[in-house]
C-alpha positions as CSV (number, residue, x, y, z in Angstrom):
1,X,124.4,85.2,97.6
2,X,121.3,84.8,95.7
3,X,120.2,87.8,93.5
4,X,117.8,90.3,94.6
5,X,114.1,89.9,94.1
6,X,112.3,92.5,91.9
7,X,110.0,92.9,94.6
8,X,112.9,93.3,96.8
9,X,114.6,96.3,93.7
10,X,111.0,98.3,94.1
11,X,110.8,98.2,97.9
12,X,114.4,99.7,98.0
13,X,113.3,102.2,95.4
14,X,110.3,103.3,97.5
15,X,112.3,103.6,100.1
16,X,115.1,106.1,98.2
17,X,111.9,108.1,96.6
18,X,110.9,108.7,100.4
19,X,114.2,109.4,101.6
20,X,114.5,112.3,99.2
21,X,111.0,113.5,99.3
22,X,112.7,114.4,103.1
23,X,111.8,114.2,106.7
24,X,108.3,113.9,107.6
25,X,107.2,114.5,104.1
26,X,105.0,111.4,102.9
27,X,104.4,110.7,99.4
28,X,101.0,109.2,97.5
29,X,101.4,105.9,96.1
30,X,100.4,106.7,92.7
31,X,103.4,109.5,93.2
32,X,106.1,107.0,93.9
33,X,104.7,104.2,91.2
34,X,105.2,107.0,88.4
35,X,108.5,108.4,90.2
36,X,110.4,104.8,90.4
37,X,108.0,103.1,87.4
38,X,106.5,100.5,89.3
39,X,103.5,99.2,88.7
40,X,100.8,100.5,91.4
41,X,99.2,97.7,92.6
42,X,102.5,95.5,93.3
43,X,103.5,98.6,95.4
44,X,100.5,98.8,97.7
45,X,101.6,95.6,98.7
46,X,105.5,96.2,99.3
47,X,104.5,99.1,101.4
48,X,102.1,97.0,103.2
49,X,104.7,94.7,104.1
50,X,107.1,97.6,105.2
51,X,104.1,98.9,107.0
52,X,103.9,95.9,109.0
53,X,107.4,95.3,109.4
54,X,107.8,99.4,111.1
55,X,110.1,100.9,108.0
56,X,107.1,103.4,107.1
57,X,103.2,104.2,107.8
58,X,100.7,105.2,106.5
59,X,98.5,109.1,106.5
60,X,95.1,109.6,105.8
61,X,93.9,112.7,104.4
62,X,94.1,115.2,101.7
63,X,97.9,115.2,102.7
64,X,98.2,111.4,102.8
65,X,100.5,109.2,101.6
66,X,102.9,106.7,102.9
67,X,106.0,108.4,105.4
68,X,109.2,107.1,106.3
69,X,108.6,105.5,110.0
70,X,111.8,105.6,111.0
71,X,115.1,107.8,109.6
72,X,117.1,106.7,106.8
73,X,120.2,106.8,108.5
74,X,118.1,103.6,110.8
75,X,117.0,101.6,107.5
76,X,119.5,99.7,106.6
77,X,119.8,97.9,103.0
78,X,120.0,94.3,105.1
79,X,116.7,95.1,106.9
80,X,114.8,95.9,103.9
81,X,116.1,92.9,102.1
82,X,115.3,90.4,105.1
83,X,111.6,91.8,105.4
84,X,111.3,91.4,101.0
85,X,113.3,88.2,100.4
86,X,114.4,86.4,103.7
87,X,117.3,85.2,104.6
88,X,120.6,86.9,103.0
89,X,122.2,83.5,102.5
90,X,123.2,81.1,99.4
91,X,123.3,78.2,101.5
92,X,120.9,77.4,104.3
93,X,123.2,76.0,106.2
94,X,124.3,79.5,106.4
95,X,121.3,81.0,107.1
96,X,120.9,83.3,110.4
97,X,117.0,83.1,110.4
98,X,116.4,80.2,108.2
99,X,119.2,77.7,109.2
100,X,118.8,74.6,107.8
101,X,121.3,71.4,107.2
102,X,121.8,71.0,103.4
103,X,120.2,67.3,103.1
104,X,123.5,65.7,101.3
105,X,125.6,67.0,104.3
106,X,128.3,64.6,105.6
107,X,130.1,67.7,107.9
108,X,129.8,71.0,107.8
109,X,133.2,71.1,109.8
110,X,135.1,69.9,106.5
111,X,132.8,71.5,104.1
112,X,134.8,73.7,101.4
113,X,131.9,75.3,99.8
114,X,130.3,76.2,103.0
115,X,133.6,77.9,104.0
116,X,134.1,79.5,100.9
117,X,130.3,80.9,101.0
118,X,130.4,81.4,104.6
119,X,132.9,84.2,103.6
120,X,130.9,85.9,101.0
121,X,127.7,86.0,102.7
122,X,129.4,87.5,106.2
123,X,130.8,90.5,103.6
124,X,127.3,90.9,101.7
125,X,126.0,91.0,105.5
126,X,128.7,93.8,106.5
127,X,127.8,95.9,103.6
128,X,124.0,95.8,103.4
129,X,123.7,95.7,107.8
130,X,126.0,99.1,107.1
131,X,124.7,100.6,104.7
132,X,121.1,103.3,105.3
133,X,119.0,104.6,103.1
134,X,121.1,107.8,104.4
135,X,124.4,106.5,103.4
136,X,122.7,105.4,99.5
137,X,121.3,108.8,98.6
138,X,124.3,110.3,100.1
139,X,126.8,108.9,98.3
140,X,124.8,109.2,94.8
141,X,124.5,113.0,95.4
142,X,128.2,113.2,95.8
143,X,129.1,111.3,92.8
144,X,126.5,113.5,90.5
145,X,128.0,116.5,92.6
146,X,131.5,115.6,91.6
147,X,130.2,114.9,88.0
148,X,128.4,118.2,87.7
């Protein structure tokens, strides 16, 4: 499992900041750059991409802003991931959307590493295909609820 993007870090915390700003409710860019510190310009173009990709749109208007498109309890942490950074896969011969061969390859049958990673990578999948927006925001709330 490769690490996450940056890129990939500030879509997901877009994504949080308009789960919590709550249903229907859109939120300015400039709102969510100061909110989650990320730098302005580098979010127009994450929520561009999520725009395209059907996880939020876009409102004109004096009450503009960018909205989730769908719930968070439909966005899951996978989805975002594969729209930011592609494939969730160390090895691309594990790839789902990117599979490729690895070019030293003499079997993949008999392949230790690829079993090995093969494991990992349908566990990250389980988790982050499972896991909402929803599920994120809900379980933080609990923890600082318990804390409190």
């Amino acid at each position: 499992m490769s690490m996450i993007s940056q890129k990939a870090r500030y879509a997901l915390r877009a994504l949080v900041a308009l789960t919590r700003a709550g249903h229907g409710e859109s939120l300015m860019i400039s709102e969510i750059a100061t909110s989650q510190d990320i730098p302005k310009k580098f979010l127009e173009q994450i929520l561009l991409e999520l725009k395209r990709s059907g996880v939020v749109m876009s409102k004109r208007g004096k009450s503009g802003g960018y909205l989730l498109l769908k719930s968070p309890a439909d966005i899951s942490f996978g989805e975002v991931l594969r729209t930011i950074d592609g494939p969730i896969a160390p090895l691309p011969c594990l790839s789902k959307i990117a599979y490729r061969r690895c070019v030293d390859c003499k079997s993949e049958a008999d392949c230790e590493i690829r079993h090995v990673f093969a494991k990992v990578t349908d566990a990250t999948r389980a988790v982050l295909d499972r896991t909402t927006l929803a599920d994120a925001v809900g379980e933080i709330d609990t923890l600082l609820d318990k804390a409190g």
